[in-house]
C-alpha positions in Angstrom: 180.4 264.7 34.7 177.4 266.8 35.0 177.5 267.8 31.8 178.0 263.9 30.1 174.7 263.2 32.1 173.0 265.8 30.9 174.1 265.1 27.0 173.0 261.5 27.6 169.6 262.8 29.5 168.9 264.6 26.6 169.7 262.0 24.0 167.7 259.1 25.7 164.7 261.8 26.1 165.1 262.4 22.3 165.2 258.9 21.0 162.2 257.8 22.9 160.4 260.9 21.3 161.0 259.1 17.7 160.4 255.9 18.8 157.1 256.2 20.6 155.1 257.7 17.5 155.6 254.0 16.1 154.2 252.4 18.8 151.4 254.4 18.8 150.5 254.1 15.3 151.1 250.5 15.6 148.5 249.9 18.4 146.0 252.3 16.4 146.2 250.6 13.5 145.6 246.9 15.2 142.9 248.2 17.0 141.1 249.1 14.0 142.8 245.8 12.5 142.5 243.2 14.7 143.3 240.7 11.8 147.2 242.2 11.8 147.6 240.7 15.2 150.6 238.1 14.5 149.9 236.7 18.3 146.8 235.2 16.9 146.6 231.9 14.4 146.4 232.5 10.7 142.9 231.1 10.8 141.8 233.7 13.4 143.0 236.4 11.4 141.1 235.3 8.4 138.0 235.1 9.8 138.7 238.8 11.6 139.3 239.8 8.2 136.5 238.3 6.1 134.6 239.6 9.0 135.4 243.0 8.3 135.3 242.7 4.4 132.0 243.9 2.7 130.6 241.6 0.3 132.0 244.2 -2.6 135.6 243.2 -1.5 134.7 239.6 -1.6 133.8 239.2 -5.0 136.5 241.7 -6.3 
């Protein structure tokens, strides 16, 4: 029984190791991006983004 817990210990510890990378490149890369927040309205997100854009990446 020990040893089942153990295995499962170690295979729960494992999985959240690949797993939380993701999330962490995720939040990094809306926190540089605030425009690939889905919670906010498509309007909002243009705005963040035309925000961000220099007027170089405008006209091309």
């Amino acid at each position: 029984m020990k040893r089942t817990i153990s295995v499962l210990s170690a295979a729960v510890i494992f999985m959240s190791m690949l797993v939380m990378p993701a999330n962490v490149s995720a939040r990094e890369t809306n926190g540089d991006k605030p425009w690939m927040n889905t919670k906010l309205s498509a309007e909002e997100r243009v705005e963040l983004l035309l925000d961000a854009m220099t007027l170089e990446q405008k006209i091309q």
